[in-house]
NUKE-130707 format. One record per atom (N, C-alpha, C): residue number from 1; residue in one letter; z, x, y. Coordinates in nm, 4 decimals. Layout:
BEGIN
+-----+--------+----------+----------+----------+
| num | residu |       c3 |       c1 |       c2 |
+-----+--------+----------+----------+----------+
| NUM |      a |        Z |        X |        Y |
...
+-----+--------+----------+----------+----------+
//
This chain:
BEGIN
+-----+--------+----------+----------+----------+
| num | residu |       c3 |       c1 |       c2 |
+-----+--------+----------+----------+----------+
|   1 |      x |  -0.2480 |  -0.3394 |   5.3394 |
|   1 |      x |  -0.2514 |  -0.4153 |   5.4630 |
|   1 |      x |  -0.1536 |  -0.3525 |   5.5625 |
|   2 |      x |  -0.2020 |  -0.3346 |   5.6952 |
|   2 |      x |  -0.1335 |  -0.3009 |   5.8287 |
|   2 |      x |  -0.0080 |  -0.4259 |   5.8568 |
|   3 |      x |   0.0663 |  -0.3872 |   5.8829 |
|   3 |      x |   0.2123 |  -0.4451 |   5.9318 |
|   3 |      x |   0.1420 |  -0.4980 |   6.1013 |
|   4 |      x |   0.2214 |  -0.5782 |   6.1700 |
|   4 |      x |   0.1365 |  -0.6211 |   6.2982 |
|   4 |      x |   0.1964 |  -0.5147 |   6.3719 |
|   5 |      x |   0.2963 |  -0.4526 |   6.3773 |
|   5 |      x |   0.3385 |  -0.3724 |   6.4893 |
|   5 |      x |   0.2593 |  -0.2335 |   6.4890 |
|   6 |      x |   0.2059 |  -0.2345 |   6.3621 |
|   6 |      x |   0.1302 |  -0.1021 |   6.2693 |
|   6 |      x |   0.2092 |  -0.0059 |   6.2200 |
|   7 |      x |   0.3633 |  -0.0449 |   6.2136 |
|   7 |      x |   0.4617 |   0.0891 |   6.1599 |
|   7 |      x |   0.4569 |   0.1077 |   6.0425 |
|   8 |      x |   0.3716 |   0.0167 |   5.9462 |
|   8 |      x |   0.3884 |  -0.0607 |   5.7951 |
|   8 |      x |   0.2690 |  -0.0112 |   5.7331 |
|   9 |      x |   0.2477 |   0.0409 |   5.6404 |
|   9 |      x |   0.1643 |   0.0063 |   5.5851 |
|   9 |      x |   0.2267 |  -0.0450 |   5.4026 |
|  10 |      x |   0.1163 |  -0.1687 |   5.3659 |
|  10 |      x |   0.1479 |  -0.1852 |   5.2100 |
|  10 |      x |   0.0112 |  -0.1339 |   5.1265 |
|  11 |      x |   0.0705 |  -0.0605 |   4.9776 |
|  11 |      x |  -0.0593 |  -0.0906 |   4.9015 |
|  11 |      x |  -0.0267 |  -0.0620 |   4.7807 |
|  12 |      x |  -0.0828 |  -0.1243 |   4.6632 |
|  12 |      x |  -0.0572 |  -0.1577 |   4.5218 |
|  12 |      x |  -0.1464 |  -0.0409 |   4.4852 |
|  13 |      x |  -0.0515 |   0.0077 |   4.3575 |
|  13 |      x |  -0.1221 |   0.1441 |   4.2537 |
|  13 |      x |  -0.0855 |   0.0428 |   4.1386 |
|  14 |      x |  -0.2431 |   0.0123 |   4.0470 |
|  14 |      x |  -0.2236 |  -0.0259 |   3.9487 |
|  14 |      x |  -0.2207 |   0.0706 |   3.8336 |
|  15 |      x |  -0.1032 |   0.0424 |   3.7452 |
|  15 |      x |  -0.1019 |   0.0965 |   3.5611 |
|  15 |      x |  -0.1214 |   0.0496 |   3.4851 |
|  16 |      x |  -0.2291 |   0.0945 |   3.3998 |
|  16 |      x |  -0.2316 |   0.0784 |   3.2448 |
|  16 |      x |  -0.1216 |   0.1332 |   3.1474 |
|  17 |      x |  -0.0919 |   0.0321 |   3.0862 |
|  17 |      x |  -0.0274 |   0.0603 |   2.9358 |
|  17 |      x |  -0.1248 |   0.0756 |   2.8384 |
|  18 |      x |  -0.1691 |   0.1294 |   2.7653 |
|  18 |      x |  -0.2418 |   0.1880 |   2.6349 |
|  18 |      x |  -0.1455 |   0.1213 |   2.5164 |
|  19 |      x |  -0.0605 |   0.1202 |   2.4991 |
|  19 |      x |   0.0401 |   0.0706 |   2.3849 |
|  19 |      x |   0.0008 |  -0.0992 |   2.4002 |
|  20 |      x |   0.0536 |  -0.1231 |   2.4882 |
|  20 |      x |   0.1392 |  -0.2550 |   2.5315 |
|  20 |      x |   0.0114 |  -0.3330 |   2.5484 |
|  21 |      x |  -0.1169 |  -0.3188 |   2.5907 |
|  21 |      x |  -0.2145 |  -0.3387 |   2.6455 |
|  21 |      x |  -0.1989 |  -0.4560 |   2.7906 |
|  22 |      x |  -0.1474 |  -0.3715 |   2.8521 |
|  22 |      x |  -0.0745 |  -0.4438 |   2.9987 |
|  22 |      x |  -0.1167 |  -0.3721 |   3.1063 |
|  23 |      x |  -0.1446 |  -0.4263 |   3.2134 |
|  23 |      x |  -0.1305 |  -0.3731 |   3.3392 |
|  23 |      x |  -0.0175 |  -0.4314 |   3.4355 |
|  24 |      x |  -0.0003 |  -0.3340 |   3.5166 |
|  24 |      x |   0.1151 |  -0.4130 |   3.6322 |
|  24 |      x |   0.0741 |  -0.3335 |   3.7500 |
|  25 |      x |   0.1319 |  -0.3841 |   3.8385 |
|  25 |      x |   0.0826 |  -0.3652 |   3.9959 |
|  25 |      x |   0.2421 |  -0.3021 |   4.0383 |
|  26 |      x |   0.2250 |  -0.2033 |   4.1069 |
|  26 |      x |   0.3389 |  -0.1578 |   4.1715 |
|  26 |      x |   0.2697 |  -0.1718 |   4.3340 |
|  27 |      x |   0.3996 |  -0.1950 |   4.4177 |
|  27 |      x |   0.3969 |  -0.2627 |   4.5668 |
|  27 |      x |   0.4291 |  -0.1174 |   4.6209 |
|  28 |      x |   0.3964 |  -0.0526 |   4.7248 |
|  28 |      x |   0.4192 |   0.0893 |   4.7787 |
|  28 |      x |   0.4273 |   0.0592 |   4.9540 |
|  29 |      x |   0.5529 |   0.0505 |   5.0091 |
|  29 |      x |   0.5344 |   0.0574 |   5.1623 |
|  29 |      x |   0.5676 |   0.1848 |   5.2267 |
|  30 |      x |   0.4232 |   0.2225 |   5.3029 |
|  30 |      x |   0.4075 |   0.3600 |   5.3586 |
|  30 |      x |   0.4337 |   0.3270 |   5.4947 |
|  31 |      x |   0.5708 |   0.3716 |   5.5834 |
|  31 |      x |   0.6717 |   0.3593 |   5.6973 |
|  31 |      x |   0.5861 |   0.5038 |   5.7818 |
|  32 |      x |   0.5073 |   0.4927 |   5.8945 |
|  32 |      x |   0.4636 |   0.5731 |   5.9798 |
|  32 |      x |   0.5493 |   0.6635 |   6.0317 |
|  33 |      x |   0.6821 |   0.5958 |   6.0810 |
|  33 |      x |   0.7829 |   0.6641 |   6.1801 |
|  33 |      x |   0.8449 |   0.7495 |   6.0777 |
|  34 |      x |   0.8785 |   0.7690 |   5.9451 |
|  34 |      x |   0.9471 |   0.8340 |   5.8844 |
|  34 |      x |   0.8733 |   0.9320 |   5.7971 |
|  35 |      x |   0.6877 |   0.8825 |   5.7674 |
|  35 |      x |   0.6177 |   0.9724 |   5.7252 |
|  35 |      x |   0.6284 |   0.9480 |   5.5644 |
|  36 |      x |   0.7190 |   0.8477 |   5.5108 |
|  36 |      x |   0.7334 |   0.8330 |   5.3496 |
|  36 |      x |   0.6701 |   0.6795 |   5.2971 |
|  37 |      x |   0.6485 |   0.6964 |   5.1717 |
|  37 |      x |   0.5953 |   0.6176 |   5.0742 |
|  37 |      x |   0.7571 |   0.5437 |   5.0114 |
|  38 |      x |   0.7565 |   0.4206 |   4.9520 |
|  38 |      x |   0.8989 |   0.3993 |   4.8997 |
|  38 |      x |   0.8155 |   0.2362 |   4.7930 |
|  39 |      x |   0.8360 |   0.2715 |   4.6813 |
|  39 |      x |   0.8396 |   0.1810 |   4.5840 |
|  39 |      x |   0.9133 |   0.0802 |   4.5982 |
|  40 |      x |   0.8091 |  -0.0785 |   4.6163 |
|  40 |      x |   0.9841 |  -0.1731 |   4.6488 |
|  40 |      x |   0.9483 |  -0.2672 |   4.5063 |
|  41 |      x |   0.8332 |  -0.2945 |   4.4688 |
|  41 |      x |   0.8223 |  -0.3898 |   4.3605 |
|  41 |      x |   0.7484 |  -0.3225 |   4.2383 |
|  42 |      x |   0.7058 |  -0.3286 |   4.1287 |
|  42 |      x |   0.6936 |  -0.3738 |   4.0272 |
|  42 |      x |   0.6711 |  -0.5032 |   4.0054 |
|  43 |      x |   0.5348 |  -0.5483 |   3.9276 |
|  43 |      x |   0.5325 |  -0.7022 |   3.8638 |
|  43 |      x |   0.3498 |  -0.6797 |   3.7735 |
|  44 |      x |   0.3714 |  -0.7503 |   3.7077 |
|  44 |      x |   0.2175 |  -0.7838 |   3.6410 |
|  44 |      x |   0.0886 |  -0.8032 |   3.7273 |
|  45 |      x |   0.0807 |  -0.8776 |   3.8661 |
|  45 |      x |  -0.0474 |  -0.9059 |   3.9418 |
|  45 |      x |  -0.0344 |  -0.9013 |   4.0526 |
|  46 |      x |  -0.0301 |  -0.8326 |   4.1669 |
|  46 |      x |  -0.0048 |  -0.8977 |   4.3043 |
|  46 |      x |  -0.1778 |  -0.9386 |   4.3498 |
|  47 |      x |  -0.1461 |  -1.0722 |   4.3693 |
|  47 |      x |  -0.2529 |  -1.1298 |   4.4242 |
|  47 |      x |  -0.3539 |  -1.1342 |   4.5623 |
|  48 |      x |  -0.2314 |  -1.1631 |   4.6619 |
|  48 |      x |  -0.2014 |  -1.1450 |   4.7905 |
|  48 |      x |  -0.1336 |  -1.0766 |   4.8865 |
|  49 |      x |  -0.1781 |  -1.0227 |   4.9568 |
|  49 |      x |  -0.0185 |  -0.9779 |   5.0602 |
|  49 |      x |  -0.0690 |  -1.0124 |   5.2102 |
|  50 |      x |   0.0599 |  -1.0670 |   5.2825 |
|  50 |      x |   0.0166 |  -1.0909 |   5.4255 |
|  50 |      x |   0.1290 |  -1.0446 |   5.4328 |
|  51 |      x |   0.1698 |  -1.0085 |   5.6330 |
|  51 |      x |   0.2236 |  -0.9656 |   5.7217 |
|  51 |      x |   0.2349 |  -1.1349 |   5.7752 |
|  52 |      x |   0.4091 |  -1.1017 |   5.8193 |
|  52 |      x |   0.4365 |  -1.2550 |   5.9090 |
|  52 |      x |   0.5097 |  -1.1387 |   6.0196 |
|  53 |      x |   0.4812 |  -1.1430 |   6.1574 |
|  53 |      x |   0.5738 |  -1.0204 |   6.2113 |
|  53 |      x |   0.6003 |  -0.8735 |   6.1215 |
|  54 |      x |   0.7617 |  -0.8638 |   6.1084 |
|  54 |      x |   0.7880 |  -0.7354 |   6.0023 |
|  54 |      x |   0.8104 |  -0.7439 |   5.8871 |
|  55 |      x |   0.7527 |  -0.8792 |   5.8247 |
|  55 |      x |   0.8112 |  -0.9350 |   5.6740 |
|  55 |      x |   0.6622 |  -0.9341 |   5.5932 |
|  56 |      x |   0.6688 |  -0.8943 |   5.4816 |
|  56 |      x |   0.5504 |  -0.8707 |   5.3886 |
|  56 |      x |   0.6170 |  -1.0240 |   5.3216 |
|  57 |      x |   0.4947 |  -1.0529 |   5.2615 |
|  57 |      x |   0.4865 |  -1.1987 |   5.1777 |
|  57 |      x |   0.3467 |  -1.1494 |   5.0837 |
|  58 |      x |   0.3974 |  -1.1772 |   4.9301 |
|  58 |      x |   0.3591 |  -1.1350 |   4.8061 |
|  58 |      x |   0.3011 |  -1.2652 |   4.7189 |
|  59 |      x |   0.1742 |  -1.2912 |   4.7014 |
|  59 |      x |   0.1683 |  -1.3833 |   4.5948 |
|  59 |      x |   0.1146 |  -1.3199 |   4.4530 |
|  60 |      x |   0.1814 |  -1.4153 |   4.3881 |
|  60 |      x |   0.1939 |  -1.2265 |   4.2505 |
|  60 |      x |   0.2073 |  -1.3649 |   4.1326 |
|  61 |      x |   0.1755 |  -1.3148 |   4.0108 |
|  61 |      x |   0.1875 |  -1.3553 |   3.9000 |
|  61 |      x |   0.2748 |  -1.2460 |   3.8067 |
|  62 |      x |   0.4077 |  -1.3246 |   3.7406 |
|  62 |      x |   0.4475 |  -1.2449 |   3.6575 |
|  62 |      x |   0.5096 |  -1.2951 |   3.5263 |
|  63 |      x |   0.4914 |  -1.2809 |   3.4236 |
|  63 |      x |   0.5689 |  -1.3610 |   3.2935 |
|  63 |      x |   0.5256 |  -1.4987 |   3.2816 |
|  64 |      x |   0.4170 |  -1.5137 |   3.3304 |
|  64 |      x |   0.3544 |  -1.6850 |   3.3164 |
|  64 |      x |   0.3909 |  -1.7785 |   3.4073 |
|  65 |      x |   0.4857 |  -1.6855 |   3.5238 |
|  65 |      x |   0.5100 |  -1.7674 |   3.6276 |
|  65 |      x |   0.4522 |  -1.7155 |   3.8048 |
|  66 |      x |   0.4196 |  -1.7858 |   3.8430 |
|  66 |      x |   0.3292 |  -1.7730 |   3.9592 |
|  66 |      x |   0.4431 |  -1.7452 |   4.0802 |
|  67 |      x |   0.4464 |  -1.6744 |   4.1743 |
|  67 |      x |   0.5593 |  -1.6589 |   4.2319 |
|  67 |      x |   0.5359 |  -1.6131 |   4.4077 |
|  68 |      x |   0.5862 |  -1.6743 |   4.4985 |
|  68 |      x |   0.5819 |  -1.6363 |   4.6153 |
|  68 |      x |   0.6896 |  -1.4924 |   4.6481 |
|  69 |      x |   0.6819 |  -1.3870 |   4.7079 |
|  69 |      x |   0.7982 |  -1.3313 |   4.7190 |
|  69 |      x |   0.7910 |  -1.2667 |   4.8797 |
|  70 |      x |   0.9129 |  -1.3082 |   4.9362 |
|  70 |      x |   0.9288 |  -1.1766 |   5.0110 |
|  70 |      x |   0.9885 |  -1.0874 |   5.0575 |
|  71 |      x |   0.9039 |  -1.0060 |   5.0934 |
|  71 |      x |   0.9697 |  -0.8754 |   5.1270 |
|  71 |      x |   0.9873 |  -0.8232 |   5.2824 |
|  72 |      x |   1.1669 |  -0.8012 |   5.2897 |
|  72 |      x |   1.2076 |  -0.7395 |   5.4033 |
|  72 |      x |   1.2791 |  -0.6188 |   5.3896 |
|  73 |      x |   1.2825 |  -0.5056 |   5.4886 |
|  73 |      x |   1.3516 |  -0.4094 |   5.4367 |
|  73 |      x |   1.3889 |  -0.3741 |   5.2839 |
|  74 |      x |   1.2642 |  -0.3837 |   5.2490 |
|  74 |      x |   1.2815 |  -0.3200 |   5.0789 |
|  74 |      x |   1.4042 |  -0.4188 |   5.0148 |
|  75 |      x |   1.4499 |  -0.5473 |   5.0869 |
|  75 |      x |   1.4882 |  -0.6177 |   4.9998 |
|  75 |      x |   1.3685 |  -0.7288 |   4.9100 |
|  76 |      x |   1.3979 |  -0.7511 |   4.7828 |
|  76 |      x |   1.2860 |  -0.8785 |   4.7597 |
|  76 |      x |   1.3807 |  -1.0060 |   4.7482 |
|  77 |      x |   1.3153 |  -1.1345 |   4.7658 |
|  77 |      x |   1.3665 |  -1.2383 |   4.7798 |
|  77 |      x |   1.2471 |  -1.3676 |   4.6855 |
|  78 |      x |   1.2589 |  -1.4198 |   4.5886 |
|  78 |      x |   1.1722 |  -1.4975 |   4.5206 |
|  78 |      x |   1.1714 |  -1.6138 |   4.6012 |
|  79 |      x |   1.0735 |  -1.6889 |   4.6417 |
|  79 |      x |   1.1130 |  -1.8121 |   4.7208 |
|  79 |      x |   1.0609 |  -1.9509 |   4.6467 |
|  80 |      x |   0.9260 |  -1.9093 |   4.5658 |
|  80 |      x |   0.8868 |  -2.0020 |   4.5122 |
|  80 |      x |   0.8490 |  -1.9385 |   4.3626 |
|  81 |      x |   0.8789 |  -1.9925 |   4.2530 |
|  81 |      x |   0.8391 |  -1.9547 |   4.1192 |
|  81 |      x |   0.8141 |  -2.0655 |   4.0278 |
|  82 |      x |   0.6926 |  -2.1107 |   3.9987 |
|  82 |      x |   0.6222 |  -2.2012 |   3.9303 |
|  82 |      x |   0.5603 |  -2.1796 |   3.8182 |
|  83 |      x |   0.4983 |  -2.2330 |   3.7594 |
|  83 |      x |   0.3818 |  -2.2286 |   3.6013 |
|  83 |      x |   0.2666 |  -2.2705 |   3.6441 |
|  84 |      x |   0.3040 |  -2.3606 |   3.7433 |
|  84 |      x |   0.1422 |  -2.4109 |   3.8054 |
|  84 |      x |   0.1055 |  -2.2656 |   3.8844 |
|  85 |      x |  -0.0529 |  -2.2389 |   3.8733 |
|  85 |      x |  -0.1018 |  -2.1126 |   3.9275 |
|  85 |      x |  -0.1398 |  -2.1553 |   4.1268 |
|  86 |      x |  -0.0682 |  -2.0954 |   4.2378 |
|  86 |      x |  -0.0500 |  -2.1283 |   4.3460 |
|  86 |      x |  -0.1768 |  -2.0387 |   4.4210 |
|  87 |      x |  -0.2234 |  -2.1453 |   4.4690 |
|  87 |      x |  -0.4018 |  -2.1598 |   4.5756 |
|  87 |      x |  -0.3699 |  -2.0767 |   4.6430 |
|  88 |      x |  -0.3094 |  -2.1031 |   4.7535 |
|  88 |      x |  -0.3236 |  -2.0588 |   4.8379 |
|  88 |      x |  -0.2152 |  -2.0563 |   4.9389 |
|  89 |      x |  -0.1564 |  -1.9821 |   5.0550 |
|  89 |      x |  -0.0310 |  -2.0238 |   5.1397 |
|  89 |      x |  -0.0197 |  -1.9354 |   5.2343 |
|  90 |      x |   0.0195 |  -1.9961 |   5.3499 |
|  90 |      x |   0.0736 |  -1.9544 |   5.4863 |
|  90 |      x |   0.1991 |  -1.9876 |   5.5657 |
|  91 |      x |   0.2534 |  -1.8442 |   5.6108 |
|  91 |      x |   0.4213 |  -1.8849 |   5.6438 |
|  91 |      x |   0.4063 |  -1.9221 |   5.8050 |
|  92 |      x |   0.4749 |  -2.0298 |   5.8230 |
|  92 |      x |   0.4898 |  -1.9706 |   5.9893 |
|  92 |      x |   0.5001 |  -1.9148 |   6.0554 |
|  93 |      x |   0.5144 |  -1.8921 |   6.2253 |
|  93 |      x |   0.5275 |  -1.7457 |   6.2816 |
|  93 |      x |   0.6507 |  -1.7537 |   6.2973 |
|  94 |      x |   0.7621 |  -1.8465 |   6.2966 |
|  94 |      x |   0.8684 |  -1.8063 |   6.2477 |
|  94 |      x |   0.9389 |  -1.7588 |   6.1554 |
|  95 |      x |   0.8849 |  -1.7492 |   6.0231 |
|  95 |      x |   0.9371 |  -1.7233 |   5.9092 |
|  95 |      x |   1.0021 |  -1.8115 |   5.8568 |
|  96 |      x |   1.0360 |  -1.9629 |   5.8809 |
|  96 |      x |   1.1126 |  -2.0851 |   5.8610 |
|  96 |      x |   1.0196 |  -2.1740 |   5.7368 |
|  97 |      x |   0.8799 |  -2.1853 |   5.7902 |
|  97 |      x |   0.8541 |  -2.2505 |   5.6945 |
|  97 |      x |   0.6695 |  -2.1892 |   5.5823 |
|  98 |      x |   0.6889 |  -2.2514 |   5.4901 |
|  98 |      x |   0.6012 |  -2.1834 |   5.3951 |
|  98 |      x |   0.5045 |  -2.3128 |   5.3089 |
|  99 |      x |   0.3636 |  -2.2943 |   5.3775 |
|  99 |      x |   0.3024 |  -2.4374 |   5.3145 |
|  99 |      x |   0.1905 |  -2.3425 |   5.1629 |
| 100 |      x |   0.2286 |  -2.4078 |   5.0772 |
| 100 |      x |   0.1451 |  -2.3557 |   4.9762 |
| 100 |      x |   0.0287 |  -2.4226 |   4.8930 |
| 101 |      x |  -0.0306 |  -2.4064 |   4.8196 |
| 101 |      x |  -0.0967 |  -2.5120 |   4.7627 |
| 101 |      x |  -0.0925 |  -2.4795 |   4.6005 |
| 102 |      x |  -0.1082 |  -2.5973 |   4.5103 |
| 102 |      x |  -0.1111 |  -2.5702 |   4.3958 |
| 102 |      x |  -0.2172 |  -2.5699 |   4.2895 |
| 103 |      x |  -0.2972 |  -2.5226 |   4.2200 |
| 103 |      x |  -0.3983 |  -2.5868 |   4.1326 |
| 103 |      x |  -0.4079 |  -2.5845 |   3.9897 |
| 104 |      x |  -0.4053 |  -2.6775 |   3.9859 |
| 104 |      x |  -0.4611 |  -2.7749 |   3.8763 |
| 104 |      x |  -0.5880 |  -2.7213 |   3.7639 |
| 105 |      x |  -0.5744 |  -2.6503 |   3.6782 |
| 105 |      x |  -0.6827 |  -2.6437 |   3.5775 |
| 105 |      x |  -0.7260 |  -2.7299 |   3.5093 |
| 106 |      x |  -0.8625 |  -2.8035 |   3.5444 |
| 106 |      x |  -0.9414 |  -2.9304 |   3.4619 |
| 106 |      x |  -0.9999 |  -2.8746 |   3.2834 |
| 107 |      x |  -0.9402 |  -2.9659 |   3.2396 |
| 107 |      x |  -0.9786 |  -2.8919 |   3.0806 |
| 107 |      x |  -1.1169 |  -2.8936 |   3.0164 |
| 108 |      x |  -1.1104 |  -2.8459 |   2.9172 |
| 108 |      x |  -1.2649 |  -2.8136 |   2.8978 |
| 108 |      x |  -1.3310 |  -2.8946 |   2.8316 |
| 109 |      x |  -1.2668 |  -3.0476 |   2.7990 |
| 109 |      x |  -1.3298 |  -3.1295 |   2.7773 |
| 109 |      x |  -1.3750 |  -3.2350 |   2.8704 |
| 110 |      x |  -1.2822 |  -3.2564 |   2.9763 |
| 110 |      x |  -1.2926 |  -3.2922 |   3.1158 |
| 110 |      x |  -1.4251 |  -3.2571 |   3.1798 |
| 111 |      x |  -1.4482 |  -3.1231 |   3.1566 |
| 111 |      x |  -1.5867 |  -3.0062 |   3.1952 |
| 111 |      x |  -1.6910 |  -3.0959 |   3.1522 |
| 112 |      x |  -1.7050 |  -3.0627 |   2.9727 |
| 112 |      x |  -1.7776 |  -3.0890 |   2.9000 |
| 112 |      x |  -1.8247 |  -3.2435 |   2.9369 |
| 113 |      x |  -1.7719 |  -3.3530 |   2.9227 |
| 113 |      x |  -1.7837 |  -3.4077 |   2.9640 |
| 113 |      x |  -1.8701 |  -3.4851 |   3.0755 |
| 114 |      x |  -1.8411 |  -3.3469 |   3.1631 |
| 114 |      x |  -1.8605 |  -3.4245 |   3.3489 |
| 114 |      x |  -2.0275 |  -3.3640 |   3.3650 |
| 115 |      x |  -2.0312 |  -3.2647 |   3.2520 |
| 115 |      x |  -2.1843 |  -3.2491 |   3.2690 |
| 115 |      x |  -2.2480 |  -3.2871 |   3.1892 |
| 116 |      x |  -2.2097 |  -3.3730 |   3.0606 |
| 116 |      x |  -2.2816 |  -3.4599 |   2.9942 |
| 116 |      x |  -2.3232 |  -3.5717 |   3.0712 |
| 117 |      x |  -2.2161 |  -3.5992 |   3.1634 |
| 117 |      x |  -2.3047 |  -3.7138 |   3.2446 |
| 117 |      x |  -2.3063 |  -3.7172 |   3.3723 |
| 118 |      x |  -2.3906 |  -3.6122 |   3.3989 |
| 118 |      x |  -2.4337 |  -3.5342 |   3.5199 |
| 118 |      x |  -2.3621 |  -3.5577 |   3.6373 |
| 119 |      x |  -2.2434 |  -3.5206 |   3.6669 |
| 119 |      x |  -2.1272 |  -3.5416 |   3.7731 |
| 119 |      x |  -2.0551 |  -3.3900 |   3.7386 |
| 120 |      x |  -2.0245 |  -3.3770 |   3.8607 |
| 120 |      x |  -1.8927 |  -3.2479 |   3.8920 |
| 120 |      x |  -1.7310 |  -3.3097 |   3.9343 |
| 121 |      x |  -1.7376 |  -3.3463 |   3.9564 |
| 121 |      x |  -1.6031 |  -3.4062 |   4.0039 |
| 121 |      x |  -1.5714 |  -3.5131 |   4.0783 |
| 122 |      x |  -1.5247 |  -3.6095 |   4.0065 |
| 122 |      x |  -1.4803 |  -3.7790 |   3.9899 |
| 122 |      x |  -1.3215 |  -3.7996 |   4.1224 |
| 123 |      x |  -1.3571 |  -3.8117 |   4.2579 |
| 123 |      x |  -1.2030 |  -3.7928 |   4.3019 |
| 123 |      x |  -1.1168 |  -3.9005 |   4.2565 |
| 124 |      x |  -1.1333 |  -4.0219 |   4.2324 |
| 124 |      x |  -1.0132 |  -4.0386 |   4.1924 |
| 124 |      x |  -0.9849 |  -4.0808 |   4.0183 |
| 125 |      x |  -1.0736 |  -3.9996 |   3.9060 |
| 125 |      x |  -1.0370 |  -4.0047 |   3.8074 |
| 125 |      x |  -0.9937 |  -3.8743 |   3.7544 |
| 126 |      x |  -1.0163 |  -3.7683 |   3.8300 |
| 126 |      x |  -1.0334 |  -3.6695 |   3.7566 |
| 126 |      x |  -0.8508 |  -3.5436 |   3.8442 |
| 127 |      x |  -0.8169 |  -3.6432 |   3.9271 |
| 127 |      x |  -0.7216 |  -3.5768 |   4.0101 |
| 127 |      x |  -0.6110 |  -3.6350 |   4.0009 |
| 128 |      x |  -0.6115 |  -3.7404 |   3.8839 |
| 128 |      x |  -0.4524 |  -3.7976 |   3.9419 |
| 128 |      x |  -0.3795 |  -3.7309 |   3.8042 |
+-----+--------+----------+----------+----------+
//
Protein backbone atom coordinates (compact mmCIF):
# COMPACT_ATOMS: atom_id res chain seq x y z
CA UNK A 1 0.00 0.00 0.00
CA UNK A 2 0.96 3.74 -1.07
CA UNK A 3 1.59 6.10 1.95
CA UNK A 4 -0.89 9.32 1.18
CA UNK A 5 1.93 11.68 0.53
CA UNK A 6 3.29 8.67 -1.84
CA UNK A 7 6.91 8.78 -0.18
CA UNK A 8 5.92 5.24 1.43
CA UNK A 9 5.54 2.41 0.12
CA UNK A 10 4.56 -0.98 2.42
CA UNK A 11 4.68 -4.68 1.41
CA UNK A 12 4.81 -8.13 3.12
CA UNK A 13 7.33 -11.06 1.78
CA UNK A 14 5.91 -14.14 3.10
CA UNK A 15 8.26 -17.35 4.59
CA UNK A 16 7.92 -20.74 4.84
CA UNK A 17 9.48 -22.81 7.49
CA UNK A 18 9.80 -26.49 6.21
CA UNK A 19 10.90 -27.65 9.81
CA UNK A 20 8.60 -25.69 11.96
CA UNK A 21 5.71 -25.92 9.49
CA UNK A 22 5.05 -22.06 9.92
CA UNK A 23 4.71 -19.18 7.92
CA UNK A 24 5.28 -15.52 8.94
CA UNK A 25 4.85 -12.31 7.17
CA UNK A 26 7.67 -9.87 7.21
CA UNK A 27 6.47 -5.93 6.90
CA UNK A 28 9.06 -4.13 4.25
CA UNK A 29 8.80 -0.13 3.97
CA UNK A 30 10.16 0.99 0.58
CA UNK A 31 11.08 5.12 1.35
CA UNK A 32 11.12 6.79 -2.41
CA UNK A 33 13.32 9.79 -1.30
CA UNK A 34 16.13 7.56 -0.10
CA UNK A 35 15.64 4.75 -2.77
CA UNK A 36 15.84 1.82 0.19
CA UNK A 37 13.80 -1.10 1.40
CA UNK A 38 14.08 -1.41 5.50
CA UNK A 39 12.53 -4.40 7.45
CA UNK A 40 10.40 -3.01 10.37
CA UNK A 41 8.24 -6.13 11.46
CA UNK A 42 8.21 -9.71 11.58
CA UNK A 43 4.94 -11.60 12.90
CA UNK A 44 2.87 -14.79 11.85
CA UNK A 45 -0.14 -12.93 9.61
CA UNK A 46 -0.46 -9.43 8.63
CA UNK A 47 -3.95 -9.10 7.78
CA UNK A 48 -4.41 -5.51 6.99
CA UNK A 49 -2.49 -2.45 6.41
CA UNK A 50 -3.83 1.13 6.08
CA UNK A 51 -2.16 4.57 5.83
CA UNK A 52 -3.60 7.30 8.46
CA UNK A 53 -1.45 10.45 7.03
CA UNK A 54 2.42 9.13 7.62
CA UNK A 55 1.52 6.33 10.10
CA UNK A 56 1.04 2.66 8.80
CA UNK A 57 -1.59 0.70 11.00
CA UNK A 58 -1.16 -3.26 10.97
CA UNK A 59 -3.88 -5.76 11.77
CA UNK A 60 -1.87 -8.95 12.21
CA UNK A 61 -2.34 -12.12 14.13
CA UNK A 62 0.45 -13.45 16.20
CA UNK A 63 0.84 -16.27 19.03
CA UNK A 64 -3.02 -16.65 19.30
CA UNK A 65 -3.34 -13.13 19.85
CA UNK A 66 -4.99 -10.75 17.43
CA UNK A 67 -3.23 -7.44 17.50
CA UNK A 68 -3.59 -3.83 16.21
CA UNK A 69 -0.08 -2.26 15.63
CA UNK A 70 1.40 0.82 14.66
CA UNK A 71 3.85 1.84 12.78
CA UNK A 72 5.82 5.19 12.76
CA UNK A 73 9.23 5.82 11.75
CA UNK A 74 10.17 2.19 11.93
CA UNK A 75 9.09 2.44 15.48
CA UNK A 76 6.26 -0.36 16.37
CA UNK A 77 3.80 0.38 19.02
CA UNK A 78 1.06 -2.57 20.02
CA UNK A 79 -2.15 -0.72 20.76
CA UNK A 80 -4.61 -3.37 20.95
CA UNK A 81 -3.82 -7.22 21.68
CA UNK A 82 -6.71 -9.61 22.20
CA UNK A 83 -7.73 -13.54 21.74
CA UNK A 84 -10.91 -12.43 20.37
CA UNK A 85 -10.12 -12.43 16.40
CA UNK A 86 -10.67 -8.36 15.44
CA UNK A 87 -13.33 -7.55 12.27
CA UNK A 88 -12.53 -4.91 11.34
CA UNK A 89 -11.10 -1.04 12.24
CA UNK A 90 -10.55 2.51 11.40
CA UNK A 91 -8.28 5.23 12.98
CA UNK A 92 -9.18 8.74 12.80
CA UNK A 93 -7.66 11.42 10.74
CA UNK A 94 -6.15 12.44 13.71
CA UNK A 95 -4.50 9.52 14.88
CA UNK A 96 -6.33 9.99 18.46
CA UNK A 97 -8.84 7.59 18.13
CA UNK A 98 -9.22 3.82 16.91
CA UNK A 99 -12.83 2.12 16.51
CA UNK A 100 -12.48 -1.65 16.04
CA UNK A 101 -14.74 -4.43 15.94
CA UNK A 102 -14.66 -7.83 17.44
CA UNK A 103 -15.97 -11.33 16.34
CA UNK A 104 -17.40 -13.81 17.88
CA UNK A 105 -17.09 -17.50 16.51
CA UNK A 106 -20.66 -19.34 16.72
CA UNK A 107 -19.90 -23.03 17.53
CA UNK A 108 -20.59 -25.85 15.60
CA UNK A 109 -23.29 -26.99 17.41
CA UNK A 110 -24.97 -23.62 17.48
CA UNK A 111 -24.49 -24.19 13.37
CA UNK A 112 -25.73 -27.58 13.49
CA UNK A 113 -28.43 -26.80 15.11
CA UNK A 114 -29.67 -23.52 13.33
CA UNK A 115 -29.97 -25.61 10.20
CA UNK A 116 -31.74 -28.36 11.68
CA UNK A 117 -34.35 -25.96 12.16
CA UNK A 118 -34.12 -24.03 9.21
CA UNK A 119 -32.87 -20.53 10.62
CA UNK A 120 -29.38 -18.75 10.18
CA UNK A 121 -29.20 -16.51 12.85
CA UNK A 122 -31.47 -15.92 16.00
CA UNK A 123 -30.54 -11.98 17.03
CA UNK A 124 -31.24 -12.10 20.24
CA UNK A 125 -30.44 -15.77 21.19
CA UNK A 126 -27.63 -16.46 19.41
CA UNK A 127 -25.55 -13.00 20.26
CA UNK A 128 -25.67 -12.46 23.77
Amino acid sequence: TISPNGSQVTYVVEQSNIESNRVTNSLYIYDQVSNKSSSVLTIEKIVRIIWNKNVCYLQCKNDLQYQLIKIKNADNEILISTDQQLGSFVVSEDDRLIYYSLLNKTSADVVKKSKEEGYVYRWNDDNS
